[in-house]
Structure formats: C-alpha cells, structure tokens
PAKERO-373158 format. One record per residue: x, y negated, z negated of N, C-alpha, C in turn. Coordinates in nm, 3 decimals. Each point is the difference from the previous one (the first is absolute). Layout:
N
((X, Y, Z), (X, Y, Z), (X, Y, Z))
...
This chain:
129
((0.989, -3.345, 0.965), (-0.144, 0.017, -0.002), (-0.062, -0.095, 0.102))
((-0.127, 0.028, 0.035), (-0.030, -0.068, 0.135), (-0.112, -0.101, -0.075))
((0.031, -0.120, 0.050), (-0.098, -0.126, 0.008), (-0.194, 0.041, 0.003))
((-0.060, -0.013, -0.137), (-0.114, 0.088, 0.044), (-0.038, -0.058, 0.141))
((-0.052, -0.106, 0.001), (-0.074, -0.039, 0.187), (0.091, 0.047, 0.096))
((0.116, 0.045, -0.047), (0.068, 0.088, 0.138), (-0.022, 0.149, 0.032))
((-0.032, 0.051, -0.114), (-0.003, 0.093, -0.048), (-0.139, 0.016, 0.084))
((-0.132, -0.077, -0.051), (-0.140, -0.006, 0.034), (0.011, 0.010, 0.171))
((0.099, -0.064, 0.054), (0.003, -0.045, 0.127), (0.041, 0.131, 0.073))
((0.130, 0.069, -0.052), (0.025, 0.090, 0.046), (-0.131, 0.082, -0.007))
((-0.025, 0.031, -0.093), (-0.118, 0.163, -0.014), (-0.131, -0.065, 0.125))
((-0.015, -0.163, -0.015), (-0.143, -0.008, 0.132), (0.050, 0.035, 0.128))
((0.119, 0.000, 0.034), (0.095, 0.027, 0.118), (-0.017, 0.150, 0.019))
((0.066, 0.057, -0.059), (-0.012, 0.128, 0.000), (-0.134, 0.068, 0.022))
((-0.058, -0.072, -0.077), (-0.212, 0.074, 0.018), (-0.005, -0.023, 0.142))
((0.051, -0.126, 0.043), (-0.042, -0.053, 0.160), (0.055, 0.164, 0.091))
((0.138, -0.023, -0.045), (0.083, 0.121, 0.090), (-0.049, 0.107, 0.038))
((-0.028, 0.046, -0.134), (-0.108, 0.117, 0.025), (-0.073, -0.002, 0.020))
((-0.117, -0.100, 0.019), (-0.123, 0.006, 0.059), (0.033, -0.012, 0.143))
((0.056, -0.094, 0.044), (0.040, -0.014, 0.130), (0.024, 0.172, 0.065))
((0.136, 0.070, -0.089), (0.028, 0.135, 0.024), (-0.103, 0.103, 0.028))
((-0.112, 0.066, -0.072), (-0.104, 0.023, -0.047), (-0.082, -0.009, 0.087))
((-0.072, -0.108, 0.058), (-0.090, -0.060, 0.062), (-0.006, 0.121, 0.107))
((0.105, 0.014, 0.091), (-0.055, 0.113, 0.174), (0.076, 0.127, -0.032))
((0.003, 0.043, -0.081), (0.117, 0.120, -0.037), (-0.125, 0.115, -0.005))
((0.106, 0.148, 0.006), (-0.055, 0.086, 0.001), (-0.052, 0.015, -0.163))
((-0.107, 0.067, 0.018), (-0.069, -0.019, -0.162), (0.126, 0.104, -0.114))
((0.068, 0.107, 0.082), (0.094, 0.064, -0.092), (0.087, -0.070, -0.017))
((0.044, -0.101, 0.071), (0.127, -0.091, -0.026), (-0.036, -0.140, -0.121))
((-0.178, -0.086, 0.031), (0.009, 0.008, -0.089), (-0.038, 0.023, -0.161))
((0.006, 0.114, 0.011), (-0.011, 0.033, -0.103), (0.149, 0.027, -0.092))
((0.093, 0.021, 0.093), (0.144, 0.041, -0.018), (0.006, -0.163, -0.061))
((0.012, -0.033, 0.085), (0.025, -0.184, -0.042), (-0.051, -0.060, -0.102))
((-0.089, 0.029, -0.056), (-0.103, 0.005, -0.140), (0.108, 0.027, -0.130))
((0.058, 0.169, 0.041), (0.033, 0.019, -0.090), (0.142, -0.027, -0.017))
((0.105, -0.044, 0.086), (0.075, -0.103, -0.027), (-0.017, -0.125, -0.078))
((-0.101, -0.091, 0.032), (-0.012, -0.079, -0.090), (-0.063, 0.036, -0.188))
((-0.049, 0.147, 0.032), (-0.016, -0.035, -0.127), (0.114, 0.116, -0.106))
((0.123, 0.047, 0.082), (0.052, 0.008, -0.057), (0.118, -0.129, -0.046))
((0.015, -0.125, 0.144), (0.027, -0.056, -0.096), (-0.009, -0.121, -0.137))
((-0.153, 0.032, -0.003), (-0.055, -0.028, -0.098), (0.016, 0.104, -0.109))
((0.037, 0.090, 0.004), (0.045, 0.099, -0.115), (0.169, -0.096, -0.052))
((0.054, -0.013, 0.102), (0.130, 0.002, -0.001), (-0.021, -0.134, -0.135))
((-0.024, -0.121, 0.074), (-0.035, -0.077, -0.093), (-0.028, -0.015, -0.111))
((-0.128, 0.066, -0.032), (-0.071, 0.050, -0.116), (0.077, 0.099, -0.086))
((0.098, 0.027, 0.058), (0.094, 0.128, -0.111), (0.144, -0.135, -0.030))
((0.035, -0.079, 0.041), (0.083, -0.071, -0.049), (-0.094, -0.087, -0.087))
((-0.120, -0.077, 0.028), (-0.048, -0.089, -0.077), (-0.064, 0.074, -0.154))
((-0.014, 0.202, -0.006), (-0.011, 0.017, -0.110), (0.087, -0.001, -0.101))
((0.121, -0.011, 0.001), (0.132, -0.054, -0.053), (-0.007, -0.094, -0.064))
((-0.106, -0.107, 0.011), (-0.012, -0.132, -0.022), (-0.102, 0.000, -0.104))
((-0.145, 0.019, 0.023), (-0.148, -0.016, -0.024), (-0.039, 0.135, -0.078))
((-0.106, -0.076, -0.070), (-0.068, 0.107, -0.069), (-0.151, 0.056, 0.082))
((0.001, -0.064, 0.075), (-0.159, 0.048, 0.073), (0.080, -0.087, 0.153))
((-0.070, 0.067, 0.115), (0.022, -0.046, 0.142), (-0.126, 0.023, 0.046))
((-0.179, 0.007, -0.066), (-0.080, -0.041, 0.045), (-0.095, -0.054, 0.080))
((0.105, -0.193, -0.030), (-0.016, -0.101, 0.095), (0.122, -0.004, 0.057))
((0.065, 0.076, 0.014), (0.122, -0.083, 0.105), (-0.034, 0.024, 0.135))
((0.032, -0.120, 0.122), (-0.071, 0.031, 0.105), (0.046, 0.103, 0.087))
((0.095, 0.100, -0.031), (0.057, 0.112, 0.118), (-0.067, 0.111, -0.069))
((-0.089, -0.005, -0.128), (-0.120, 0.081, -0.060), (-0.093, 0.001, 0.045))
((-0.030, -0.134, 0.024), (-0.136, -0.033, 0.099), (0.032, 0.075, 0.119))
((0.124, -0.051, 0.117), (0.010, 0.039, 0.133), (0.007, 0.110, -0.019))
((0.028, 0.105, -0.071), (0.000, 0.129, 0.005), (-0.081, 0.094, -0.017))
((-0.109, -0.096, -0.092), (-0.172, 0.031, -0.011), (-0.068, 0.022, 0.170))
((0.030, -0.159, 0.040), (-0.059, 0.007, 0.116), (0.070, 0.127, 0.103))
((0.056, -0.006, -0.025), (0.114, 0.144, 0.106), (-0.108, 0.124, 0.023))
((-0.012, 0.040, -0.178), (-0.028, 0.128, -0.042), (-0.166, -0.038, 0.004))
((-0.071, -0.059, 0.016), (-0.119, -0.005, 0.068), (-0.013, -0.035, 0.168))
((0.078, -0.068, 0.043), (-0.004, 0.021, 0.130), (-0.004, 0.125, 0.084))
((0.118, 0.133, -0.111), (0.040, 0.100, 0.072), (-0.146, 0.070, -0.007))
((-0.074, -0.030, -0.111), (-0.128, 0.090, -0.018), (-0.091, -0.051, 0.104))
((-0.026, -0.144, -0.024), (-0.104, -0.064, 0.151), (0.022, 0.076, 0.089))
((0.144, 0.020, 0.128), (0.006, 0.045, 0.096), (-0.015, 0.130, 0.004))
((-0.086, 0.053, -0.108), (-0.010, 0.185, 0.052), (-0.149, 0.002, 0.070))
((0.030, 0.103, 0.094), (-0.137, 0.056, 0.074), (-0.036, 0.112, -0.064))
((-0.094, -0.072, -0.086), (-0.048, 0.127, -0.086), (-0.132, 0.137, 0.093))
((0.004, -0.039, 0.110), (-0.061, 0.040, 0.116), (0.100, 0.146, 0.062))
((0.123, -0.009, -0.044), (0.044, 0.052, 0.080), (0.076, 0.124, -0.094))
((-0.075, 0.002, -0.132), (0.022, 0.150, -0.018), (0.082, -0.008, -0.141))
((0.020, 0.106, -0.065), (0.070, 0.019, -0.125), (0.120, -0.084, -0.010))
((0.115, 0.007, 0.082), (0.119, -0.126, -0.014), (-0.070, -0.137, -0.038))
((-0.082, -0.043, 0.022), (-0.057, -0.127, -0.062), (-0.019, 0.031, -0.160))
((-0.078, 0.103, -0.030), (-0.064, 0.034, -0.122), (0.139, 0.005, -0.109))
((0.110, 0.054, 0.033), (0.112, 0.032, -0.038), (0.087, -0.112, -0.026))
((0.009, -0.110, 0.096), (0.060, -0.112, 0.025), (-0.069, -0.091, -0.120))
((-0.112, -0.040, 0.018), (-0.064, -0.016, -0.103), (0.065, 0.000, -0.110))
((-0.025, 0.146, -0.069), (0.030, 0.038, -0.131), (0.167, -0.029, -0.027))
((0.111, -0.016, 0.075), (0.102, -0.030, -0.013), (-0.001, -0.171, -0.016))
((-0.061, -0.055, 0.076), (0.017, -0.147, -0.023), (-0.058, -0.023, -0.115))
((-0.135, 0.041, -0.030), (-0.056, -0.021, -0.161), (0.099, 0.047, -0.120))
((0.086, 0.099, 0.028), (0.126, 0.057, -0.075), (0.121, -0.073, -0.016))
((0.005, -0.086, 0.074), (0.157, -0.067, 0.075), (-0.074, -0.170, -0.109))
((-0.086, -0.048, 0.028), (-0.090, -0.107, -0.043), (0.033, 0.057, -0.146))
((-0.089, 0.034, -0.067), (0.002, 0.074, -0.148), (0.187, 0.043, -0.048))
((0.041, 0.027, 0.019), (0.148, 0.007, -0.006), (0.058, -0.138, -0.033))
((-0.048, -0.104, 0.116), (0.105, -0.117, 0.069), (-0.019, -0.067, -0.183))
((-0.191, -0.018, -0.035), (-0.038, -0.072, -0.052), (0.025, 0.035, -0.160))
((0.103, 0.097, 0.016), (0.030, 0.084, -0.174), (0.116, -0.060, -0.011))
((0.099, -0.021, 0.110), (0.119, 0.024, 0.027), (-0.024, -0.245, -0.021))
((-0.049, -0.058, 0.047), (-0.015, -0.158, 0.012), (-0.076, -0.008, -0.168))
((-0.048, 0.051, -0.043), (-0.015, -0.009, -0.111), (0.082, 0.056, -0.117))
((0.072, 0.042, 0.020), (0.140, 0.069, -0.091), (0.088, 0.005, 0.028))
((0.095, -0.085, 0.091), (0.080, -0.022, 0.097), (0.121, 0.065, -0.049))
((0.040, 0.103, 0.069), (0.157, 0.036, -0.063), (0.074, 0.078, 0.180))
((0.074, -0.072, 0.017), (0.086, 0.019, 0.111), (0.041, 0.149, 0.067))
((0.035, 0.109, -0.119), (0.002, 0.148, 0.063), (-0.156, 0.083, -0.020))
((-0.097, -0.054, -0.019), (-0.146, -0.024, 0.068), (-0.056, -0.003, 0.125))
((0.065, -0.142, 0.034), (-0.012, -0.043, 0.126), (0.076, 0.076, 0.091))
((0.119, 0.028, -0.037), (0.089, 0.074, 0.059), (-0.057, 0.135, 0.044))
((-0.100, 0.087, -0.037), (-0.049, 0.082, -0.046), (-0.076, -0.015, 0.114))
((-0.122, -0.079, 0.010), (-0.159, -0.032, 0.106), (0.099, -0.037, 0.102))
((0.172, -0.081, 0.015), (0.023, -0.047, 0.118), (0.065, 0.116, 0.082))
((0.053, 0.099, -0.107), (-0.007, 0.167, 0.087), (-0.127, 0.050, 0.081))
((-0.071, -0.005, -0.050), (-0.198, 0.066, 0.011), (-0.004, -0.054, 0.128))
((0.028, -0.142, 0.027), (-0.081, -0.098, 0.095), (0.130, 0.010, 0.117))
((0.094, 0.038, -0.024), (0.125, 0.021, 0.078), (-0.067, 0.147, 0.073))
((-0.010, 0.077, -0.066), (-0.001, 0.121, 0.099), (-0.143, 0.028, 0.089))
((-0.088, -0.105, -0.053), (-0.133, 0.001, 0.089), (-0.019, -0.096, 0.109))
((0.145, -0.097, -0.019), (0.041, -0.117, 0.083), (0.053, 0.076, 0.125))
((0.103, 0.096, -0.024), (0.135, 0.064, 0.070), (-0.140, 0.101, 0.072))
((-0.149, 0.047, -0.022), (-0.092, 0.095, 0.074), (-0.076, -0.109, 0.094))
((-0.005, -0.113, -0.037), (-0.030, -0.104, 0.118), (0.068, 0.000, 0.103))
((0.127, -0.060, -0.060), (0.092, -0.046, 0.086), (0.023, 0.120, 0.080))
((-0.007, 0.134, -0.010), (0.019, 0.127, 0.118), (-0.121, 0.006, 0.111))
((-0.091, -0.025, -0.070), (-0.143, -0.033, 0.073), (0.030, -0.103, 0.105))
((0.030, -0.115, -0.057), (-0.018, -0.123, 0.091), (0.132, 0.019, 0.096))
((0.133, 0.030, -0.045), (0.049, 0.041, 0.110), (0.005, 0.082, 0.135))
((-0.120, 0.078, -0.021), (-0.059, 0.094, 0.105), (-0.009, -0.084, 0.127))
C-alpha cells in the first residue's frame, strides 16, 4: 500500500501531467485525455469499493467529479444539438457515478467503466483523425 503523502504526491503530479498535456492540444484529443483519466479513476474506485461502504469523499470521487463537469464546461452549446445531447449524457454519466460512490459495489463500477469505455474508444477515433 502506498505511503498516504506519496500517494498525495503522486495524484498532484499526475494533475500537473495532464494539465501540462491538455494545455495546446486539439480540443478532441483533449477531451480523449479527460476520459482516460477518468476512467482511471473508475479503475480505482472499483477496487476501493471492495473495501468501503460509501466512496463519496474519496479523492479519485472528487477528481472524477471534476472530469465529468469539465467534459460538460467544454461544450459549445452554440454549435448545435451534439452539445444538447452531450449534455444530457454527462448529467447521466454524473447521476450514475454518484449512485454507484454511494453504494459502492465493484461489478457496478464495472458496469459505468463499460459505459465510459465505449464513449472513451468514440473520442479516441475522433481525436485520432
């Protein structure tokens, strides 16, 4: 098991990485890159429901909050129904996450980390363009 302040150290590292990553990228990439991290914040969160009775406060709940509102910030709701749609999936994906951190059971998670896998794998075709 990892040293919590190493642990803390690693995850501020990683935020850096990706922000650094993030920062000049094509907006489909990142968005691809988004949802890497928050699947593996799924990944996490499906071993730590094994453990816990609520994952609430745990902080890869939080980072995964912020994920799944970030993905909603960056829509151009200007630019037509795919926003409107996008939307309603992230408010869906959110509402899900927050059933699933409050009743934590691992083939659950397993479950939303399918959902978020195959809308990950429609990025990632995008951003590879």
């Amino acid at each position: 098991m990892l040293n919590p302040s190493y642990a803390k150290a690693s995850a501020h590292y990683r935020t850096l990485a990706l922000s650094a990553q993030i920062e000049n990228v094509d907006p489909h990439v990142r968005v691809a890159l988004l949802y890497q991290e928050l699947l593996l914040c799924i990944n996490i969160l499906t071993v730590q429901a094994r453990k816990c009775d609520t994952l609430l406060l745990d902080p890869q709940a939080h980072r995964a909050r912020s994920i799944i509102v970030a993905q909603r910030a960056g829509l151009n709701f200007e630019s037509g129904e795919l926003a409107e749609t996008l939307a309603g999936l992230y408010a869906a994906l959110a509402s899900e996450f927050e059933d699933r951190l409050a009743n934590p059971d691992p083939l659950r998670f397993a479950e939303l980390r399918a959902g978020v896998e195959s809308i990950a794998a429609a990025w990632n075709a995008i951003a590879d363009r």
